[in-house]
C-alpha positions as CSV (number, residue, x, y, z in Angstrom):
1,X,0.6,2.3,18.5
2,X,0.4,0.6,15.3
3,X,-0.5,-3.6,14.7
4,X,0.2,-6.0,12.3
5,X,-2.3,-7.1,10.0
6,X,-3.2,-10.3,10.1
7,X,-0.9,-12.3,7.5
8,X,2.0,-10.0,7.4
9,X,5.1,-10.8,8.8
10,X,6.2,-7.4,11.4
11,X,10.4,-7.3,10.6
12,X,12.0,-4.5,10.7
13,X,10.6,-1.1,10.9
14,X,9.8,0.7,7.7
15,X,12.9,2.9,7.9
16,X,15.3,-0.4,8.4
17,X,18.0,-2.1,7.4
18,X,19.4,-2.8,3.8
19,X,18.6,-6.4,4.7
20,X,15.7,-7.6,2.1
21,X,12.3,-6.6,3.4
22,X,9.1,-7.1,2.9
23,X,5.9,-4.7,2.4
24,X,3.9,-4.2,5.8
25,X,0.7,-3.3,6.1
26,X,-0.6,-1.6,9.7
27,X,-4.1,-1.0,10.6
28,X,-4.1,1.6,13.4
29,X,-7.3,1.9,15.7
30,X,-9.3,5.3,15.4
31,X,-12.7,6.4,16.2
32,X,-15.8,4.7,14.4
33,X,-13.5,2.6,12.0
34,X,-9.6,1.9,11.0
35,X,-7.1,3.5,9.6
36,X,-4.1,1.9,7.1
37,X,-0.8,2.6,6.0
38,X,0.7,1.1,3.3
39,X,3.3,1.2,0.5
40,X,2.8,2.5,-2.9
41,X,5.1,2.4,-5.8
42,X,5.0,5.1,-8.3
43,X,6.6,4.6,-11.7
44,X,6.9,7.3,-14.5
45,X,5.7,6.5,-17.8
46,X,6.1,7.9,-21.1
47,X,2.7,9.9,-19.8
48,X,2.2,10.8,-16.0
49,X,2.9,7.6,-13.4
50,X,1.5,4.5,-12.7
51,X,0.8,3.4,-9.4
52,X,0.1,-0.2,-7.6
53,X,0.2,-1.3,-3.8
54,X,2.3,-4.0,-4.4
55,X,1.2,-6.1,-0.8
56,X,-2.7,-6.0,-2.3
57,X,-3.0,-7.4,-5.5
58,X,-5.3,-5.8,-7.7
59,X,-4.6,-1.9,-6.3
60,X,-3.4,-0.1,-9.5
61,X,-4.3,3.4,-10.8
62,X,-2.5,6.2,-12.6
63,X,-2.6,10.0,-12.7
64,X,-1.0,12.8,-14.9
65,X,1.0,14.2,-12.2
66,X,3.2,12.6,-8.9
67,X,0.7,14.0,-6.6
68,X,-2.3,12.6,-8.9
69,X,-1.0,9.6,-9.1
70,X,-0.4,9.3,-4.9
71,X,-4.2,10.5,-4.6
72,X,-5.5,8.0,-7.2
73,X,-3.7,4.8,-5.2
74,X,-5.1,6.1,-2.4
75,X,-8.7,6.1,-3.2
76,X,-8.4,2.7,-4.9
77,X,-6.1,1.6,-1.7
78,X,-9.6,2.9,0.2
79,X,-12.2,1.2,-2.0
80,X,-10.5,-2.3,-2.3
81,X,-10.6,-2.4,1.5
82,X,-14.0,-0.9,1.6
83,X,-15.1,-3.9,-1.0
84,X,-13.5,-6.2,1.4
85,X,-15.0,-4.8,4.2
86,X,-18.5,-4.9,2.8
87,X,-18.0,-8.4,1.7
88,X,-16.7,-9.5,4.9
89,X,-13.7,-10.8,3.1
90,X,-10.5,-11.5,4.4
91,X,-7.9,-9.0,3.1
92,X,-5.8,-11.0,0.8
93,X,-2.3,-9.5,1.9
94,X,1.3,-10.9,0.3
95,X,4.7,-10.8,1.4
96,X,6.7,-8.8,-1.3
97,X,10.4,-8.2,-1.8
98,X,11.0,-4.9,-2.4
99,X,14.4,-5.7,-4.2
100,X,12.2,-7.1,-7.2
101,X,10.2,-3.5,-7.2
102,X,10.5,-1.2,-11.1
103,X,13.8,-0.3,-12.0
104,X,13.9,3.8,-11.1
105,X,10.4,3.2,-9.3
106,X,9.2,5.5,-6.1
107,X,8.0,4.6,-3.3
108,X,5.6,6.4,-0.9
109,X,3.5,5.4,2.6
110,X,-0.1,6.0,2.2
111,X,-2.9,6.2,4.7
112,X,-6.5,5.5,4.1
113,X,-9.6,5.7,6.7
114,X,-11.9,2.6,6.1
């Protein structure tokens, strides 16, 4: 069962309406820490894709490929929180609308353990 993060509005579920949305964030409970989900978009550039988690400011990283790309955002996705984390920050999440993402963008859930 997942929760909403603290500062994030739960709507509809991530496979919803065409309604506007906005980016979620979930922190699921597993053994010795937490676990994330989160969206990433993925754009293609003139070389390999770009990558940013557009609810965490900040998250950005690249890669040659789709699939390096996805596993860059990921481990930046895990560090930011980890930073936080360490810090004993609060997670600085925003409410985007996902009708203002890239033209011909991609979007993928990711999960990080923290």
């Amino acid at each position: 069962m997942s929760q909403t993060i603290k500062g994030i509005d739960k709507a509809n579920d991530r496979f919803g309406t065409n309604e506007l949305q906005y980016v979620r964030a979930y922190k699921l409970e597993t053994f010795g820490g937490a676990t994330f989900e989160c969206r990433a978009i993925l754009c293609r550039e003139t070389v390999g894709y770009s990558a940013f988690v557009s609810d965490l400011p900040g998250v950005v990283s690249e890669g040659d490929t789709l699939e390096d790309a996805v596993n860059n955002i990921r481990d930046a996705f895990r560090e930011t929180l980890l930073s936080y984390r360490d810090e004993g920050r609060e997670i600085p999440w925003v409410k985007v609308d996902m009708a203002q993402r890239p033209e011909g963008s991609m979007e993928r859930w990711i999960i990080v353990n923290v």
